[in-house]
C-alpha positions in Angstrom: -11.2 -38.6 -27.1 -14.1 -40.7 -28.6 -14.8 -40.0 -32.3 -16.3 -43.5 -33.2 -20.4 -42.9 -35.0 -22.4 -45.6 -34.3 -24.6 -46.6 -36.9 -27.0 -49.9 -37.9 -24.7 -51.2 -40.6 -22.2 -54.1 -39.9 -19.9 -56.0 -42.0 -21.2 -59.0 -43.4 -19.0 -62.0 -42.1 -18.2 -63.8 -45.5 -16.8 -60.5 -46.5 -14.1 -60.4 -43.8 -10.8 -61.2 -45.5 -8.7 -63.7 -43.0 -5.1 -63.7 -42.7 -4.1 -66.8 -40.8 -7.1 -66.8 -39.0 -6.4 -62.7 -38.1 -8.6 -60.8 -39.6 -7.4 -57.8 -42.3 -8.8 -55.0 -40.5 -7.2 -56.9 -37.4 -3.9 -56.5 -38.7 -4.2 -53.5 -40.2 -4.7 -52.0 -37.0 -2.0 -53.9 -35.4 0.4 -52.7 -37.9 -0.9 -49.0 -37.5 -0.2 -49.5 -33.6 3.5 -50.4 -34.0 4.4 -47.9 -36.1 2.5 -44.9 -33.8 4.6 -46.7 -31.0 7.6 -46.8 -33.0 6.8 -43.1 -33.6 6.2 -42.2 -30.2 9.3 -43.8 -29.2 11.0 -41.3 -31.9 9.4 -38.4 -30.7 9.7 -38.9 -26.6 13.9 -39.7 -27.4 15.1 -36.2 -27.3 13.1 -35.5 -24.0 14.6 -38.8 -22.6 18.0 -38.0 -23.7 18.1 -34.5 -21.5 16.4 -36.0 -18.2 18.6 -34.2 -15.8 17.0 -30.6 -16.9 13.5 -32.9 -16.7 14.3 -33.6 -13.1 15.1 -30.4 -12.3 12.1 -28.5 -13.6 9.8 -31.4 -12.1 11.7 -31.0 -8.6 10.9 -26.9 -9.1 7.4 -27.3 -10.1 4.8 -24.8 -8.7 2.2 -26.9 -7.1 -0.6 -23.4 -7.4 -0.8 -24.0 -10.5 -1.1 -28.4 -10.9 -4.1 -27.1 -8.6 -5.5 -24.6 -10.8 -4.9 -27.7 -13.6 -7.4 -29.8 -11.4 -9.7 -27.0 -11.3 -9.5 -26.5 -15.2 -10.2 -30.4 -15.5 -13.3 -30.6 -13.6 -14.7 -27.7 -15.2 -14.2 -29.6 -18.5 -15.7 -32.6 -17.5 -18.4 -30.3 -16.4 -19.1 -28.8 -19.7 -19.0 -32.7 -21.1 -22.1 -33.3 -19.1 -23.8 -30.4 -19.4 -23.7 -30.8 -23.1 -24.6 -34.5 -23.3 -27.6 -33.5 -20.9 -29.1 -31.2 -23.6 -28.4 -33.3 -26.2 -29.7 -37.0 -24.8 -32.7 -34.7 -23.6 -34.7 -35.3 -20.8 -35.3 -38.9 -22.3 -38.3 -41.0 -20.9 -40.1 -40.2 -18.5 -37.1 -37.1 -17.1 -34.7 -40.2 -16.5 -31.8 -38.5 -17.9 -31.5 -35.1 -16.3 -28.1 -33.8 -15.1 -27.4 -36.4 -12.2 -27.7 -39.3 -14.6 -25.7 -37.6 -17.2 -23.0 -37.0 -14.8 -23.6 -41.2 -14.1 -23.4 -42.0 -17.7 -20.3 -39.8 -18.4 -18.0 -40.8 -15.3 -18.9 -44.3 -16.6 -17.9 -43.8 -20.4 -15.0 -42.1 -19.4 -13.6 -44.5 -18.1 -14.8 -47.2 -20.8 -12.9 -44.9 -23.0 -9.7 -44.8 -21.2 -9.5 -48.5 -20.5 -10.9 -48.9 -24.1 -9.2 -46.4 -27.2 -10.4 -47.3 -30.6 -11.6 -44.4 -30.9 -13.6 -44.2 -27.7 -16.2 -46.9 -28.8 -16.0 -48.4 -25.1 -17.4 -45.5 -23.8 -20.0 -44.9 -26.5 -21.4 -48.6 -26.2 -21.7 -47.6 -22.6 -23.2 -44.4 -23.2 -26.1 -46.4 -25.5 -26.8 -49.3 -23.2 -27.7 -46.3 -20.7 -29.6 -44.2 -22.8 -31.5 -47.7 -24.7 -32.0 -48.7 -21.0 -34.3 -45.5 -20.1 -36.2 -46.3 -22.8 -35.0 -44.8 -26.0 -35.4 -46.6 -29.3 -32.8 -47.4 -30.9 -33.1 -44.9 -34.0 -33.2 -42.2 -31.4 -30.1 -43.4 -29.7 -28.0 -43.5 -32.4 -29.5 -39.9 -33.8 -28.8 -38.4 -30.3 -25.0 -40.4 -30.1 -24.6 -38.5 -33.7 -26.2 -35.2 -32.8 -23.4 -35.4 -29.6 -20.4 -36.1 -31.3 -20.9 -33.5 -34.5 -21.6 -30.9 -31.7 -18.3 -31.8 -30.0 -15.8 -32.7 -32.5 -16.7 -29.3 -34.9 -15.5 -27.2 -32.1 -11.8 -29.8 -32.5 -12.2 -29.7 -36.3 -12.6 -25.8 -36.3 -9.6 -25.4 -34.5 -7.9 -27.3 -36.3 -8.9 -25.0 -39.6 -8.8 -22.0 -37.6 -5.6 -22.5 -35.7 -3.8 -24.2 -38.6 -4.1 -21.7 -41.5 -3.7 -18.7 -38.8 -0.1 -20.0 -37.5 0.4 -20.6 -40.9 -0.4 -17.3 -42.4 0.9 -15.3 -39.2 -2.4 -14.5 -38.3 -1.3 -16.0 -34.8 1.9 -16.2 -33.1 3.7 -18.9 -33.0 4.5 -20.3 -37.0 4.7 -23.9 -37.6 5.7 -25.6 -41.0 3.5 -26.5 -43.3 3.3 -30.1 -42.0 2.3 -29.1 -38.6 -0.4 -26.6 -39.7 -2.1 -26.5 -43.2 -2.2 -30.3 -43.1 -4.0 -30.7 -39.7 -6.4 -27.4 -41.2 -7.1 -29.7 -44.5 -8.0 -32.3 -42.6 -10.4 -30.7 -40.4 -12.0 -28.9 -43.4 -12.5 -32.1 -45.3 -14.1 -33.9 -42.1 -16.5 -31.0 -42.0 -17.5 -30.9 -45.3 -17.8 -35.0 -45.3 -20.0 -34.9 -41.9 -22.2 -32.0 -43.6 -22.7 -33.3 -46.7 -24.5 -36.6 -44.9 -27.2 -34.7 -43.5 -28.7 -34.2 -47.3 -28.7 -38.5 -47.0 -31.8 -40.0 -46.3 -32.5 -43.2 -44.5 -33.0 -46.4 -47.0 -32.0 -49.9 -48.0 -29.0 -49.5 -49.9 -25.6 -50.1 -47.8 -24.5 -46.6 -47.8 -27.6 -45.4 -46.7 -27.8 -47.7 -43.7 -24.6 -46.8 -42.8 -24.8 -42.7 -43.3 -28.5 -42.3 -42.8 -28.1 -42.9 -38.8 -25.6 -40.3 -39.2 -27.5 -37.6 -41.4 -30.6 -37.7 -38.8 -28.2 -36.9 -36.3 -26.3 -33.9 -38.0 -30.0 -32.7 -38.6 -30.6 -32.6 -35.3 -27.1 -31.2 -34.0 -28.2 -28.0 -36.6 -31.5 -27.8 -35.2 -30.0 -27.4 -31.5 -27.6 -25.0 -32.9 -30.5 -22.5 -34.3 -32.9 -23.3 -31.1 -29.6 -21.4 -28.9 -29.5 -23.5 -26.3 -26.9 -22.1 -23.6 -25.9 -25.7 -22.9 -24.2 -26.3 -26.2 -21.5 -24.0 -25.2 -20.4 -27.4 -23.0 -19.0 -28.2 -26.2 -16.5 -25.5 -25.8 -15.7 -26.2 -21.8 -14.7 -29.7 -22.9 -11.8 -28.4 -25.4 -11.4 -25.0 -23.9 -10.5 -26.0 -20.5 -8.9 -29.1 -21.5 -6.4 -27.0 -23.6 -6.1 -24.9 -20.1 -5.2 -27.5 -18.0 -2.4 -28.0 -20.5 -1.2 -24.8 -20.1 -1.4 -24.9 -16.2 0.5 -27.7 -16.4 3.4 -25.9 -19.2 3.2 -22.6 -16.0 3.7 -25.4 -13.6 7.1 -26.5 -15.2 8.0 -23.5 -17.2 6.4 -21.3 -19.0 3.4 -21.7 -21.8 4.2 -21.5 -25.4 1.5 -19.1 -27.6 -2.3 -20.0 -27.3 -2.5 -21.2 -30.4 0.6 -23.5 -30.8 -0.5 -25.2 -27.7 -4.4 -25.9 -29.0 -3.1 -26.9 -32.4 -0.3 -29.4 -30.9 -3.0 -30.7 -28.3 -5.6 -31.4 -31.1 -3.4 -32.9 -33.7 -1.7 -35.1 -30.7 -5.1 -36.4 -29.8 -5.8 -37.5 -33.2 -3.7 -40.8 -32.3 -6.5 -41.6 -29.6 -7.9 -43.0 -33.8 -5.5 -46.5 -32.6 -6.7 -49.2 -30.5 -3.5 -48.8 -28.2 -3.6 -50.4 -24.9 -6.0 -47.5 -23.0 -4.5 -44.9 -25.4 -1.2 -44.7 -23.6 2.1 -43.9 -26.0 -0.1 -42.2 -29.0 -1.7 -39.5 -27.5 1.5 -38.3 -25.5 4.1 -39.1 -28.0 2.3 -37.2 -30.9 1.2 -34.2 -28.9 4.8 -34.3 -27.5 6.3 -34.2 -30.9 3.9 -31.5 -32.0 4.8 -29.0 -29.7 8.4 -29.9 -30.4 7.9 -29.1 -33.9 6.7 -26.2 -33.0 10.0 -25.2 -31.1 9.3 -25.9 -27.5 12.1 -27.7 -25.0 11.6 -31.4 -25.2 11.7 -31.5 -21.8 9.2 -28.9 -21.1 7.1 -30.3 -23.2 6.8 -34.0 -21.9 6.4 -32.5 -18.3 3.5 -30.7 -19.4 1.8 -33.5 -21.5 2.2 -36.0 -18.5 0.7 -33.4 -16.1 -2.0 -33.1 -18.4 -2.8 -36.3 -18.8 -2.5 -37.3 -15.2 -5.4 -34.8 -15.1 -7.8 -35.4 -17.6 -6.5 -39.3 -18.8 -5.8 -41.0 -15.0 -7.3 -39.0 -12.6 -11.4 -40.0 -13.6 -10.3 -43.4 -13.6 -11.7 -43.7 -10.1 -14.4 -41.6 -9.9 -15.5 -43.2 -13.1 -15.7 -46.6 -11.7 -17.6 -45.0 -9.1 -19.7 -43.8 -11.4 -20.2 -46.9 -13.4 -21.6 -48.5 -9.9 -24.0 -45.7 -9.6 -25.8 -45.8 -12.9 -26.1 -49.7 -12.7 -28.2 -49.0 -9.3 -29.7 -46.5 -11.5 -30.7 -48.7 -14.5 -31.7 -51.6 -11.8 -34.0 -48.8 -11.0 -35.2 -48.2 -14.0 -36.4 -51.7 -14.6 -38.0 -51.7 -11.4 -40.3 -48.9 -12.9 -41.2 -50.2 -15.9 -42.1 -53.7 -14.0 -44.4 -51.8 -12.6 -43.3 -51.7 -8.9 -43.7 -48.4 -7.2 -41.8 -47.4 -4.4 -44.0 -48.5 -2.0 -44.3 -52.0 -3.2 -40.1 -52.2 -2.7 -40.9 -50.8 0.6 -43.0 -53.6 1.2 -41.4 -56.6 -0.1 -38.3 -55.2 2.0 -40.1 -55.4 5.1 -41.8 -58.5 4.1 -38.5 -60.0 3.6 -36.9 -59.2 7.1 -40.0 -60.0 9.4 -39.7 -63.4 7.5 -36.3 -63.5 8.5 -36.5 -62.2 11.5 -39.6 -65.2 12.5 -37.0 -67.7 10.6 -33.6 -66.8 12.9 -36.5 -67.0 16.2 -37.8 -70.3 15.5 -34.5 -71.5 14.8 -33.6 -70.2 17.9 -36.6 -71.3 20.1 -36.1 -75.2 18.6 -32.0 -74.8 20.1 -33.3 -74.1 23.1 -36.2 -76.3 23.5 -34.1 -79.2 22.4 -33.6 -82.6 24.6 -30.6 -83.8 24.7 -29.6 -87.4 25.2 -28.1 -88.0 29.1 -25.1 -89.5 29.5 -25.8 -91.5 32.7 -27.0 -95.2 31.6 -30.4 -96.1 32.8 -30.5 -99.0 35.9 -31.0 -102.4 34.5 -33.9 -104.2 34.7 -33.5 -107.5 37.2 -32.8 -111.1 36.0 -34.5 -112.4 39.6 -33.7 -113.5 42.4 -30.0 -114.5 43.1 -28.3 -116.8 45.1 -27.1 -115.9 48.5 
């Protein structure tokens, strides 16, 4: 999950309150960390506490459908790209087009997972790609916004539309009040906040540095909604198929709880992704764990079924992300190459300039080893004194 916005304002440093030389923010977010652990902790026990009926449903587990689960995971990481690609554009010159998309996500992926706080690895990775191809920095930014309020409406929506549903029985399932109208508020109010800034102009005043960036890039987000651009239904692959990989995983193990209880736990669970916890790990599966217990499913069930699909979706791109990652910094070397001015026949040449150079360097070398006089070992005669005495 990456929900950070990047924008052009920063804190100014004398206005950073220190705390023994931690900042407050710094330990604000340590104390928010502890207690999500402590909470996680609170909310894996009961699982924990029944781990022989755990054992046994993991030792029974129907491997068809972990591979269906894969299959749902690469289609959502599919739909990620697809999406960023018709956001981010062609960019200069057609650099970003689906193969570097697919470059730049498997890269911020991973940024993400080895960096929470709220994904901002994997958007400063995403940027220093797309600032790399060209873009200006204004258009970065607009594009980053335009991305992320395409994205995250589809996980606030659900949250209104699944929330007051289970709540008002429009959906099976139930849930208390806690579980479902609060999640709903919450994704109402975030709605109405990230609409609201796209009536805020660009200016010189601190809020408007800091909301303008994102106003440009809700403007544009509507724009590509009205244009009905097929692509922006990668916005739903992302969640949707996330969500089914979830309930692959709950059929692997057991069997799924209603459609909308699962996509409500899931999306109030990955709210703790918010916490800068060491790559994410203890929020996300605690609190979608709990969720789905409050919601009445096994304990046991339901931490088999998160840690399948996280395996998925949070460990299993690690890999191909780093592999990724390599790929786009060939591609950005690339890039540079380009705008220097050096076409591909020029790298052509200096290539095979370079190896007939070393090439004529190894045979010299090798010409002067052979040619070599070395220094006998045998002592020359020595010259006469004259004539000696008989």
């Amino acid at each position: 999950m990456a929900v950070a916005v990047p924008t052009t304002a920063d804190l100014p440093a004398d206005e950073a309150i220190s705390l023994g030389g931690i900042s407050a923010r710094k330990a604000l977010l340590l104390v928010g960390a502890a207690a999500l652990m402590l909470v996680s902790v609170v909310l894996l026990a009961p699982a924990f506490a029944d781990l022989p009926a755990a054992w046994e449903r993991l030792h029974n587990g129907d491997l068809s459908w972990l591979a269906l689960a894969l299959l749902f995971a690469v289609l959502s990481f599919a739909g990620h790209v697809i999406l960023f690609s018709a956001v981010a554009g062609r960019g200069r010159d057609g650099r970003i087009g689906l193969r570097t998309s697919l470059e730049i996500n498997l890269a911020g992926n991973a940024a993400t997972r080895l960096f929470a706080s709220a994904g901002a690895g994997g958007i400063a990775m995403t940027a220093w790609a797309m600032r790399r191809s060209g873009m200006e920095r204004s258009d970065v930014a607009a594009r980053l916004v335009a991305f992320h309020v395409l994205l995250y409406g589809v996980y606030m929506g659900v949250l209104v539309v699944g929330g007051l549903g289970l709540y008002a029985g429009l959906f099976t399932g139930g849930g208390s009040f806690a579980i479902t109208v609060v999640p709903a508020l919450l994704g109402a109010t975030v709605i109405a906040l990230v609409a609201a800034a796209q009536w805020v102009r660009p200016g010189d005043g601190r809020v408007r540095r800091f909301v303008g960036p994102v106003g440009k890039g809700v403007r544009d987000a509507r724009r590509l909604l009205r244009s009905g651009n097929v692509a922006l239904l990668g916005a739903l692959m992302w969640w949707g198929f996330q969500v089914a990989v979830l309930w692959a995983s709950f059929e692997a193990f057991g069997s799924a709880p209603p459609v909308a209880v699962m996509a409500v736990a899931f999306f109030v669970g990955m709210l703790a992704n918010l916490l800068p916890l060491p790559s994410g790990v203890g929020g996300v599966d605690g609190g979608m764990v709990g969720a789905l217990i409050a919601f009445g499913v096994e304990p046991e069930l339901a931490l088999l079924a998160v840690l399948g699909y996280r395996g998925f979706v949070f460990w299993l791109p690690i890999i191909p992300g780093a592999l990724g990652y390599f790929a786009l910094r060939r591609t950005v070397a690339g890039w540079a190459r380009e705008d220097a001015g050096e076409s591909p026949a020029d790298r052509h040449a200096v290539r095979s300039r370079a190896w007939k150079a070393s090439a004529a360097s190894s045979t010299i070398l090798t010409s002067r080893s052979v040619s070599r006089t070395w220094r006998s070992r045998c002592r020359a005669p020595r010259t006469s004194l004259g004539q000696t005495t008989p």
